[in-house]
ZASE-537559 format. One record per residue (C-alpha): residue number from 1; chain; x negated, y negated, z. Coordinates in pm, 1 decimal, decimal comma, always signed. Layout:
BEGIN
+-----+-----+----------+----------+----------+
: seq : mol :        x :        y :        z :
+-----+-----+----------+----------+----------+
: NUM :   A :        X :        Y :        Z :
...
+-----+-----+----------+----------+----------+
***
This chain:
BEGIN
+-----+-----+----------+----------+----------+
: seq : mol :        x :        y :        z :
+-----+-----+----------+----------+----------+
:   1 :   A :  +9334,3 : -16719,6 :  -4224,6 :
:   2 :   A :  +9050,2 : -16558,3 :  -4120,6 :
:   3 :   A :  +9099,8 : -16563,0 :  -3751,8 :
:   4 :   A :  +9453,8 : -16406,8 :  -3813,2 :
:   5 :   A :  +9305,9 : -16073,7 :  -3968,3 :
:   6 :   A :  +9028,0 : -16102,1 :  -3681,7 :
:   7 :   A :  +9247,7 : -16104,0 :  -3407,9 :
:   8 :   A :  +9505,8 : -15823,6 :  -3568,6 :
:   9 :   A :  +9190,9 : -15608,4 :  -3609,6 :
:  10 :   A :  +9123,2 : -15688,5 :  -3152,2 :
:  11 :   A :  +9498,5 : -15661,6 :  -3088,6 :
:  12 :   A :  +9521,6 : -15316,9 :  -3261,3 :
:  13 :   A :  +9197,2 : -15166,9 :  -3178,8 :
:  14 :   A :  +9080,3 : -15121,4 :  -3512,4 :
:  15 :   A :  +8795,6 : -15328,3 :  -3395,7 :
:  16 :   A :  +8697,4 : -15338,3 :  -3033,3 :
:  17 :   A :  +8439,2 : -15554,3 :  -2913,5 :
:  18 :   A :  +8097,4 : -15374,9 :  -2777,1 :
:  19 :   A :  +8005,1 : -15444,8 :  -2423,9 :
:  20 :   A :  +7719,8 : -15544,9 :  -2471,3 :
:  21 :   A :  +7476,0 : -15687,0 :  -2765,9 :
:  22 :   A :  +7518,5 : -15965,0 :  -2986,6 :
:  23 :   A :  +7781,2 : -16006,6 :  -3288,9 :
:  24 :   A :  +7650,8 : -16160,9 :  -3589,1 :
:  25 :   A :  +7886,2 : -16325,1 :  -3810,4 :
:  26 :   A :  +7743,9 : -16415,2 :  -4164,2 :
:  27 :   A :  +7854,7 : -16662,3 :  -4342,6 :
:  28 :   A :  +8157,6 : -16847,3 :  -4232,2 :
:  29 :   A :  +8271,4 : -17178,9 :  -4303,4 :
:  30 :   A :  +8394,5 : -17462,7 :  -4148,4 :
:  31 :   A :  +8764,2 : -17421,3 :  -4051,7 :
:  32 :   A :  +8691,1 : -17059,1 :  -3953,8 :
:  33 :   A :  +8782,5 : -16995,8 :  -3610,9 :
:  34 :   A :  +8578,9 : -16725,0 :  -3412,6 :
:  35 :   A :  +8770,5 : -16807,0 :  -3086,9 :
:  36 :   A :  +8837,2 : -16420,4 :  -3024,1 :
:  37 :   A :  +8469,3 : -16329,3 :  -3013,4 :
:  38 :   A :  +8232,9 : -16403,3 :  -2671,0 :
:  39 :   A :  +8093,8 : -16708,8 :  -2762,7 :
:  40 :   A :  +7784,6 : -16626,0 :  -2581,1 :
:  41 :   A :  +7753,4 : -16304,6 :  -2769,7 :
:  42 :   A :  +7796,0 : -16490,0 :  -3083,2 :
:  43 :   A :  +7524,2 : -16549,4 :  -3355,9 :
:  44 :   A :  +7630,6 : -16717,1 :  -3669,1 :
:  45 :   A :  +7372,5 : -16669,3 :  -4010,5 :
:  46 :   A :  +7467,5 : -16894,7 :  -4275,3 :
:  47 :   A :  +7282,2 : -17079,6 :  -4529,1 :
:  48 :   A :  +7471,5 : -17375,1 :  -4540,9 :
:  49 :   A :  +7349,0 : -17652,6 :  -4365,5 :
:  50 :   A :  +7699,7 : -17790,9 :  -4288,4 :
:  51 :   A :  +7830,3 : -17493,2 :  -4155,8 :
:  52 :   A :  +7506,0 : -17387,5 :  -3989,8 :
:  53 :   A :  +7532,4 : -17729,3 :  -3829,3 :
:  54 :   A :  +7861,4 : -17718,0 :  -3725,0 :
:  55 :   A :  +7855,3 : -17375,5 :  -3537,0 :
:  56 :   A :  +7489,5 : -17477,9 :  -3459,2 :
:  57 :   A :  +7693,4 : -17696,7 :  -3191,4 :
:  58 :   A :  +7925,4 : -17385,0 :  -3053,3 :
:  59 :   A :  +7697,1 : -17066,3 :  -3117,6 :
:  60 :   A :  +7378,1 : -16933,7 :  -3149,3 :
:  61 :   A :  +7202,9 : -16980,4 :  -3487,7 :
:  62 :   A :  +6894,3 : -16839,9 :  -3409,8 :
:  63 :   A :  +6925,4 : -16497,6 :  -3282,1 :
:  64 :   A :  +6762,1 : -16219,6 :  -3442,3 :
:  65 :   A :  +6841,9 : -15832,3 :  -3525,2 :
:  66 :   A :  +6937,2 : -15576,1 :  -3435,8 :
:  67 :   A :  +7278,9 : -15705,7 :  -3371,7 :
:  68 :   A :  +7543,2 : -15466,5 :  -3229,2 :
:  69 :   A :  +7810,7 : -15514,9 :  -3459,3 :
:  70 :   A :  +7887,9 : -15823,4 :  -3726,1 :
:  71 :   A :  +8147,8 : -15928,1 :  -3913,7 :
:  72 :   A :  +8078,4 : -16041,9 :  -4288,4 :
:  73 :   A :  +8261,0 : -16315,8 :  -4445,8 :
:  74 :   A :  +8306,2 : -16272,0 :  -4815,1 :
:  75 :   A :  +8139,6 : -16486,3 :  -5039,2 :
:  76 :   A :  +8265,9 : -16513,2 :  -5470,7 :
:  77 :   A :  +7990,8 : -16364,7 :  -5565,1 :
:  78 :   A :  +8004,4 : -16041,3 :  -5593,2 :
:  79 :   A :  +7630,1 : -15955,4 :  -5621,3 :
:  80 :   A :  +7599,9 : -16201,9 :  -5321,2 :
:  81 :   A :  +7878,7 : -16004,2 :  -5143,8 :
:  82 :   A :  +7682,1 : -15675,0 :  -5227,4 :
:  83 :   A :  +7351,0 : -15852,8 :  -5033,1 :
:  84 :   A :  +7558,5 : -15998,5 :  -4739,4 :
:  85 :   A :  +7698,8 : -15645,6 :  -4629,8 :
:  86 :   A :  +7380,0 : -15485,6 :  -4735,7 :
:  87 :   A :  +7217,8 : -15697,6 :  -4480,5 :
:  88 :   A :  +7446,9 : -15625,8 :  -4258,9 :
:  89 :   A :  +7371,3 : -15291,4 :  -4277,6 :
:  90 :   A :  +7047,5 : -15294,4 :  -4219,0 :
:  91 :   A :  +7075,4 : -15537,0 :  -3917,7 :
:  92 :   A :  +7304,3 : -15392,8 :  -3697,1 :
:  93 :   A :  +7221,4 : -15115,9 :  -3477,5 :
:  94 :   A :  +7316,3 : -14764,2 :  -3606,2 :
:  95 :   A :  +7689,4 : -14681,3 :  -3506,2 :
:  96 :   A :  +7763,4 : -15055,5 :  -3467,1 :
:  97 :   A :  +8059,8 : -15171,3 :  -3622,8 :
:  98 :   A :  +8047,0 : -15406,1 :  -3950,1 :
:  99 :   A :  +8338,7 : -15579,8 :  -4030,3 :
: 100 :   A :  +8428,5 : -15735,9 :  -4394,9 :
: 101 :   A :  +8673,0 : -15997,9 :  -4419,4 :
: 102 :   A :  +8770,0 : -16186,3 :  -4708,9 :
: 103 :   A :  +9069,6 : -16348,2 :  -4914,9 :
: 104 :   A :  +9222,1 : -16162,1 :  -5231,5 :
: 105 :   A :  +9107,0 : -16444,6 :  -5475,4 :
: 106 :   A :  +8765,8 : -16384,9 :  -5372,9 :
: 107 :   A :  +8774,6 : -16047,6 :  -5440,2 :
: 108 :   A :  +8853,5 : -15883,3 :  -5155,7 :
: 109 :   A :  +8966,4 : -15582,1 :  -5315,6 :
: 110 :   A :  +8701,9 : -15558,0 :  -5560,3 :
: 111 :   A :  +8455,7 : -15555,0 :  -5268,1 :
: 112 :   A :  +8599,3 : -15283,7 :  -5090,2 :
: 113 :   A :  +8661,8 : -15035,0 :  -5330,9 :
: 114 :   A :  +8293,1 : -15077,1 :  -5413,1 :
: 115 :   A :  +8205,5 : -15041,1 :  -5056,0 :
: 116 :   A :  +8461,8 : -14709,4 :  -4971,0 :
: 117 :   A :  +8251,6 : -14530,7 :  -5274,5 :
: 118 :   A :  +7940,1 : -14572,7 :  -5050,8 :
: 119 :   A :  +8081,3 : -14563,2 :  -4681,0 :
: 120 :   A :  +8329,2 : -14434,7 :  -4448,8 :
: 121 :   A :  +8564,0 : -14748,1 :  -4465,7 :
: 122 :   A :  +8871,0 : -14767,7 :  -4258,3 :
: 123 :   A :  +9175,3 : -14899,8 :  -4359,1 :
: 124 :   A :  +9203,0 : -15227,6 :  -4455,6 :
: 125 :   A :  +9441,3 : -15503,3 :  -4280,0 :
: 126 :   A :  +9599,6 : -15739,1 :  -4495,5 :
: 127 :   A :  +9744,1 : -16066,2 :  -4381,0 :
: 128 :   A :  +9706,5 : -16442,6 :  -4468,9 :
: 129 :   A :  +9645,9 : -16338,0 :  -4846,7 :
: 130 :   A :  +9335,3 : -16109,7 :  -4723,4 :
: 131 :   A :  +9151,6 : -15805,7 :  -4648,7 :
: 132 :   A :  +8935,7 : -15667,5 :  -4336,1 :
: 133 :   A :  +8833,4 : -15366,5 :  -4338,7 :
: 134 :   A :  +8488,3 : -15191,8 :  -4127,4 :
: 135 :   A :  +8268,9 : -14914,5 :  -4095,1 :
: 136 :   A :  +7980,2 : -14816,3 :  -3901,1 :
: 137 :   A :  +7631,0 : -14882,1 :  -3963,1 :
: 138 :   A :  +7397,5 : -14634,7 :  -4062,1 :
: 139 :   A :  +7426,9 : -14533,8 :  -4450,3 :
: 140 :   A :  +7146,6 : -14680,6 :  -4645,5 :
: 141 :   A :  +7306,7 : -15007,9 :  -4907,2 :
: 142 :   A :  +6914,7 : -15126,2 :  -4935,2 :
: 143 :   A :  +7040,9 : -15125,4 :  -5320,8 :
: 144 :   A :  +7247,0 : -15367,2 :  -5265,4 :
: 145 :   A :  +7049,0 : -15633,7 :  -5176,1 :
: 146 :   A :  +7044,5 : -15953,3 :  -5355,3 :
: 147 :   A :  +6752,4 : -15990,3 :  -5559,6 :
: 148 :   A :  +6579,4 : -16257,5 :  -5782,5 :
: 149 :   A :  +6678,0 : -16341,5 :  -6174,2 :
: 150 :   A :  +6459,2 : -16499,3 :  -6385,7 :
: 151 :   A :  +6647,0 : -16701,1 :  -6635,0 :
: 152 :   A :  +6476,8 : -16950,5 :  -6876,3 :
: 153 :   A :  +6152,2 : -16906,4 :  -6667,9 :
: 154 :   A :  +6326,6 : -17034,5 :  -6365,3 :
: 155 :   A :  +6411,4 : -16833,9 :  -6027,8 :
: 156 :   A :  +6779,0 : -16788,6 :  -5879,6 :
: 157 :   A :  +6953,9 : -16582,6 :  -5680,8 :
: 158 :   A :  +7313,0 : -16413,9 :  -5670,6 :
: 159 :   A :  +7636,3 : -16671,2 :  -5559,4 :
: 160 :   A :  +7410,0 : -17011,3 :  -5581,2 :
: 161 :   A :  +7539,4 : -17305,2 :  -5805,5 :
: 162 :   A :  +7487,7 : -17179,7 :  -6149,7 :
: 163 :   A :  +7254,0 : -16901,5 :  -6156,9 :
: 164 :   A :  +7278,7 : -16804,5 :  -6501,7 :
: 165 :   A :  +7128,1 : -17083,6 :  -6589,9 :
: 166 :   A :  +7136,6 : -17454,7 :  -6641,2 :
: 167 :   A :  +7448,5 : -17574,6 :  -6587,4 :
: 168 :   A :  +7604,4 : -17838,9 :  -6909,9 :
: 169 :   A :  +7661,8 : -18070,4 :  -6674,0 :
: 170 :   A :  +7285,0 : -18119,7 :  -6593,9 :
: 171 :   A :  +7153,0 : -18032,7 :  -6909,5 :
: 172 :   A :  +7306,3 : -18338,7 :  -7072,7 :
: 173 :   A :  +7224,4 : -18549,0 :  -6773,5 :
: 174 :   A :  +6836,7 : -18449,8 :  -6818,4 :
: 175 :   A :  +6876,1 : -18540,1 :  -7174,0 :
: 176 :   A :  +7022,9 : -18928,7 :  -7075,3 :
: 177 :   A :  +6756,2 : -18974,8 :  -6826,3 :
: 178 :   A :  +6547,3 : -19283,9 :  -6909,6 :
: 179 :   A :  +6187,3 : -19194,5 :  -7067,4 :
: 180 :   A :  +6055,5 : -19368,5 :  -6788,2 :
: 181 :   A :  +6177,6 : -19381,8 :  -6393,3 :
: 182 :   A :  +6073,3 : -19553,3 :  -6091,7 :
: 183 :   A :  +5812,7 : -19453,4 :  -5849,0 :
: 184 :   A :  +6082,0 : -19306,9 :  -5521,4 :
: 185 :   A :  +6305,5 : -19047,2 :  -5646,1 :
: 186 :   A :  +6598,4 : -18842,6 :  -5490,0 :
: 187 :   A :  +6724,1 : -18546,7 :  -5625,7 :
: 188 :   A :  +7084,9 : -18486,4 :  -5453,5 :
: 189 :   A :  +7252,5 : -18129,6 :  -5471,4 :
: 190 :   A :  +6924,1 : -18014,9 :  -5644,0 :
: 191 :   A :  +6978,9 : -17679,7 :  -5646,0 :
: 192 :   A :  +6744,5 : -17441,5 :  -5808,3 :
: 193 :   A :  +6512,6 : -17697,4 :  -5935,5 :
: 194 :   A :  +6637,5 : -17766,4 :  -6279,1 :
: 195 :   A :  +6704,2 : -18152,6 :  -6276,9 :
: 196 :   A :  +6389,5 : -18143,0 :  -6051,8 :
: 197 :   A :  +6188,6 : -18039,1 :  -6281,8 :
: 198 :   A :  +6312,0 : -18286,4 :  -6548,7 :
: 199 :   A :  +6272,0 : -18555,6 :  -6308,7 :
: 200 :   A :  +5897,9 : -18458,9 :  -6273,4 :
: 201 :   A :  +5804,6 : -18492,2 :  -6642,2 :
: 202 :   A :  +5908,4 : -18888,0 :  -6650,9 :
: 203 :   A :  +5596,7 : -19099,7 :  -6630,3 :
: 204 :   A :  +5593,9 : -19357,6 :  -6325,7 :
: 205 :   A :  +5745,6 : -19093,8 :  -6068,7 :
: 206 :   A :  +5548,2 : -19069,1 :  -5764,8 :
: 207 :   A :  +5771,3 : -18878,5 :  -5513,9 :
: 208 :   A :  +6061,5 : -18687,0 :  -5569,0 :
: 209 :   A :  +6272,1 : -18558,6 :  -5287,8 :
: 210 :   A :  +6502,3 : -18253,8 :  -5339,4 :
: 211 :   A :  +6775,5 : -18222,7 :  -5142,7 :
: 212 :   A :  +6987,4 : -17915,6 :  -5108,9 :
: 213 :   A :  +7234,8 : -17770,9 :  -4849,6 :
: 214 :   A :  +7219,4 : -17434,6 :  -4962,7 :
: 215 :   A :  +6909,6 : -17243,9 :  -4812,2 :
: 216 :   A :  +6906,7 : -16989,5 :  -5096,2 :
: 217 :   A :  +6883,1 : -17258,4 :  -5370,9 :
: 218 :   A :  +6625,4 : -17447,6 :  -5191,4 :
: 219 :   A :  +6430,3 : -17158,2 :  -5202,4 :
: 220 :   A :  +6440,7 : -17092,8 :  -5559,7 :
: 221 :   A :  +6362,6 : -17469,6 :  -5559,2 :
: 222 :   A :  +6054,0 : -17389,5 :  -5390,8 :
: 223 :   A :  +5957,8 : -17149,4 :  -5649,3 :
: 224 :   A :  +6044,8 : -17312,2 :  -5952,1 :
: 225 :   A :  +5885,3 : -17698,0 :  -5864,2 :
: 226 :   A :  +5539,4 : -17649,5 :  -5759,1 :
: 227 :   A :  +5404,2 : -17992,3 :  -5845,2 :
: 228 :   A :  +5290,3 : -18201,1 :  -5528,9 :
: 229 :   A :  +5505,4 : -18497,4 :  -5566,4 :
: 230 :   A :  +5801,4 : -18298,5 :  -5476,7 :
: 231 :   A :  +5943,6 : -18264,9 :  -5082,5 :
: 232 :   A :  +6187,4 : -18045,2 :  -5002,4 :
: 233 :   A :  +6473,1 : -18092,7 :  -4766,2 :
: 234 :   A :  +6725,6 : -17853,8 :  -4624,7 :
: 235 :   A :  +7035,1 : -18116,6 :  -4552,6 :
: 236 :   A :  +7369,5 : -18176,7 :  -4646,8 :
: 237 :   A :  +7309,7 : -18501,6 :  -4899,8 :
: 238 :   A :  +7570,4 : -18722,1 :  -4768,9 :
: 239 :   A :  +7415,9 : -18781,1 :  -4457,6 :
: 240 :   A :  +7034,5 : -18736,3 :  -4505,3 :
: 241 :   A :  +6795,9 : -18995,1 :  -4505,5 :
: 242 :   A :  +6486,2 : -19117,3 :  -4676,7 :
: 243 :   A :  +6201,2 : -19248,9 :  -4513,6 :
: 244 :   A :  +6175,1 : -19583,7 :  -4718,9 :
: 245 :   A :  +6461,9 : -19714,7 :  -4974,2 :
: 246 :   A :  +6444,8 : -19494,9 :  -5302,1 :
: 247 :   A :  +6389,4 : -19635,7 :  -5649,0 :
: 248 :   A :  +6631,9 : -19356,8 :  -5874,1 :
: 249 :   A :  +6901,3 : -19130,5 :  -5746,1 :
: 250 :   A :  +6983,0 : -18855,3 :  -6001,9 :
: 251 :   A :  +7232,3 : -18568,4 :  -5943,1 :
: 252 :   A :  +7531,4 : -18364,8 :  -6019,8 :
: 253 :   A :  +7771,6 : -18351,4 :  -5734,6 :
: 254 :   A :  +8019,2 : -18074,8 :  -5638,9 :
: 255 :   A :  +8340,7 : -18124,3 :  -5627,4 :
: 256 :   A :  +8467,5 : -17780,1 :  -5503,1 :
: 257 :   A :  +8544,5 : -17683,6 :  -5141,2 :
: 258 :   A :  +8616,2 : -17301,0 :  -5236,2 :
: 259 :   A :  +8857,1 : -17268,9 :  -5517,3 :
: 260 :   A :  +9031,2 : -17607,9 :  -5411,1 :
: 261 :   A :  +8877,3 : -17948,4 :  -5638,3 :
: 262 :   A :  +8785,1 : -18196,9 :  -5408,3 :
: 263 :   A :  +8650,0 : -18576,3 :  -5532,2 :
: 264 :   A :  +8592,2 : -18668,5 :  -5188,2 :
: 265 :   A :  +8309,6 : -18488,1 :  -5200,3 :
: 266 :   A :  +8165,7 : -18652,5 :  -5498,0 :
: 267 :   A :  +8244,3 : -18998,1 :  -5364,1 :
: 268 :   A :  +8033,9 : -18896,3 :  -5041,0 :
: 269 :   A :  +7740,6 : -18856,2 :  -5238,7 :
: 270 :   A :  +7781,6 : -19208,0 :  -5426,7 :
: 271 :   A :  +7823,2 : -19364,6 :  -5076,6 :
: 272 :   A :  +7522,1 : -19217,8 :  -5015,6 :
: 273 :   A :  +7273,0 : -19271,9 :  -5280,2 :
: 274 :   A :  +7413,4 : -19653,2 :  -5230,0 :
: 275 :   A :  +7240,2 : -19630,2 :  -4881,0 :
: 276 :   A :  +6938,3 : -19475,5 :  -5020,2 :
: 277 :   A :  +6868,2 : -19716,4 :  -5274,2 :
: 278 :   A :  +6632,5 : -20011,2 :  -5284,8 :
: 279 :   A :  +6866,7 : -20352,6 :  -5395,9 :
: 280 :   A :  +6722,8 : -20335,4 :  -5735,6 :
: 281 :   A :  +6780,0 : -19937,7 :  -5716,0 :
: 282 :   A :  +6955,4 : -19744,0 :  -5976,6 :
: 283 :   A :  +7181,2 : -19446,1 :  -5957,8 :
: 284 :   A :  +7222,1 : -19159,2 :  -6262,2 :
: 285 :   A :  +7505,3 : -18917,1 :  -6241,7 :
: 286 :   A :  +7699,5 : -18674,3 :  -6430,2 :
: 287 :   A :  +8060,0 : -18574,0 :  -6362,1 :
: 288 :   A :  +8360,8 : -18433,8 :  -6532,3 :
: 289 :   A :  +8514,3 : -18660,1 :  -6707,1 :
: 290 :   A :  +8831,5 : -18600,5 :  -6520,0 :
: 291 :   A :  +8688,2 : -18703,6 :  -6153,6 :
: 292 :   A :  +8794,9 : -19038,0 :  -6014,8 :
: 293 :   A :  +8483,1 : -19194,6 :  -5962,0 :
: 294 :   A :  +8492,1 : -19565,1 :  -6103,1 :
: 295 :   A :  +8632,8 : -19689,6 :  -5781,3 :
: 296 :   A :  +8390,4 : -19572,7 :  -5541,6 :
: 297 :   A :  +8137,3 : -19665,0 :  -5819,2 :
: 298 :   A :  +8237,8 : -20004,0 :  -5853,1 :
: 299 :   A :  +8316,7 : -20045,3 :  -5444,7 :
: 300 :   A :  +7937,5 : -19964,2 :  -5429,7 :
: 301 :   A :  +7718,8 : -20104,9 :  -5748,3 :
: 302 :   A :  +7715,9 : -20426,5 :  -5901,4 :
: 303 :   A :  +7681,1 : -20274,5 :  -6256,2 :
: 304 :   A :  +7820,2 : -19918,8 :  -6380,7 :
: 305 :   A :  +7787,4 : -19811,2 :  -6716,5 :
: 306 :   A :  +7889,0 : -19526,8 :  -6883,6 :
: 307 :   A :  +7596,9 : -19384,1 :  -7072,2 :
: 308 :   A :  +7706,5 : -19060,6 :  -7266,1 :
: 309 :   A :  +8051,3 : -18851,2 :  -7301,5 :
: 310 :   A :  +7996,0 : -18528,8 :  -7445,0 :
: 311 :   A :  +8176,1 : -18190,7 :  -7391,5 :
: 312 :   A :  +8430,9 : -18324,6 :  -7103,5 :
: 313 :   A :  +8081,2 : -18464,2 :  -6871,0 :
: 314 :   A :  +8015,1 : -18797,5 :  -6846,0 :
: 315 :   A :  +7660,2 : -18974,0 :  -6801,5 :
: 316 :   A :  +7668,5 : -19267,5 :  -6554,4 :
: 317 :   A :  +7446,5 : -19531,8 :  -6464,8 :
: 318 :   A :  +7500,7 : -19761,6 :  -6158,4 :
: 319 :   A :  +7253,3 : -19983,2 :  -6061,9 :
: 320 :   A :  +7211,1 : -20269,6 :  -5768,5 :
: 321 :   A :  +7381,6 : -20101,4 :  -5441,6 :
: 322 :   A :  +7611,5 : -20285,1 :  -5254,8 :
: 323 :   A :  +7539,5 : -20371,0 :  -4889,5 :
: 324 :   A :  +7783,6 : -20203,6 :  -4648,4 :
: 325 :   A :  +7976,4 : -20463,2 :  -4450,3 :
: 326 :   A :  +7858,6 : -20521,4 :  -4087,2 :
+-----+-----+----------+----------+----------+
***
């Protein structure tokens, strides 16, 4: 979708490519192609470890500014959006182009109305159920920029998981935790810190690892868990590893890829925490009651119970992992 309205905007000449200087292009996602761009001019900024990962292996992750022209991929938010093309702004070189691209259900519109009040915005090209539309770097959008909210004493920051607040989901999953939990702890998907921070107040924990995909998050993570037991890793949860076999797996999976629902992803952090654990391990989770999770449970614990239903979650414990099959 996105390389449709990139390669209208090259065919028509409503963008043309500089001759020289890097493109930065923040925040794509997997399934985005960027095949019309020199790859060797190409430097991708995202957040997300997947997607950093994955055009880690095709592109330049690691370049820095000033960039001569960029192309910003739309995020929900629309605070986040704000940041992103604020960024933008201030990165690329004065008179360089800076494209923003996005789909109409994640607000495409609503973004560039908001930006054509501030800058000389050409007209926008719609196709694939989207928007691009550019302009050329120069006016100041330094108000823009995402900053910090402080909301029940804890840091977050504009289009992470839940920042408002504690989410229900791990709110009544703190509340289920055991008074007391074993000494090796993993915190998958943990965000901003919240279930963290829970974690930390058990008696008998010794070292918790967080473990968080989303840069942004992690950060806030950093801010908000300051006790010493607690590591911090940047990595996509289904395929990090511990050191040594865990004693508790806690978290709150997502199971969006976008807008879409998608279990898959919730069942690849089960597999997971099955890996992780120690046999005599245990895994807590919370889901929506709605997610089909008892077979992967069951294909990967000896024991699954179901703890606490309240307000469409579910609390689950599953302890004893499986051994894959040679």
């Amino acid at each position: 979708m996105r390389s449709a309205r990139l390669s209208l905007a090259l065919e028509t000449g409503a963008l043309d490519l500089p001759s020289q200087g890097r493109i930065a292009v923040y925040r794509p996602r997997i399934g985005d192609d960027l095949a019309d761009l020199p790859r060797d001019r190409v430097t991708v900024l995202t957040g997300f470890k997947p997607d950093h990962d994955h055009f880690g292996a095709m592109y330049s992750v690691t370049a820095e500014p000033p960039y001569a022209a960029a192309i910003v991929c739309l995020p929900r938010s629309r605070e986040a959006a704000r940041g992103l093309i604020a960024r933008a702004a201030a990165e690329v070189s004065p008179g360089g182009w800076i494209a923003v691209d996005g789909q109409k259900t994640d607000g495409i519109d609503t973004a560039l109305k908001d930006l054509r009040a501030r800058v000389d915005l050409s007209e926008s090209l719609s196709k694939a159920h989207g928007k691009l539309a550019s302009f050329l770097a120069g006016p100041d959008l330094s108000d823009w920029q995402a900053k910090p909210h402080l909301v029940e004493g804890f840091q977050t920051l504009p289009g992470i998981f839940s920042a408002d607040g504690p989410d229900r989901g791990s709110v009544l999953l703190a509340s289920a935790l055991p008074a007391k939990l074993g000494g090796k702890v993993a915190d998958l998907g943990a965000g901003w810190g919240f279930l963290a921070a829970e974690i930390l107040k058990r008696p008998g924990v010794k070292k918790l690892d967080l473990v968080e995909a989303e840069a942004d998050a992690l950060d806030c993570a950093r801010v908000n868990v300051t006790d010493g037991r607690a590591q911090f890793h940047w990595a996509d949860a289904t395929t990090w590893r511990p050191d040594t076999l865990l004693d508790v797996v806690v978290m709150n999976p997502p199971f969006h890829k976008g807008r879409e629902a998608d279990p898959d992803l919730g069942a690849g952090f089960i597999r997971a925490a099955r890996r992780m654990l120690a046999p005599s391990g245990e895994l807590w989770l919370v889901a929506n009651r709605h997610l089909p999770y008892d077979a992967v449970l069951s294909e990967s614990f000896l024991e699954v119970r179901e703890v606490v239903t309240n307000g469409g979650f579910r609390v689950i414990q599953a302890i004893k992992p499986k051994r894959a099959k040679p």
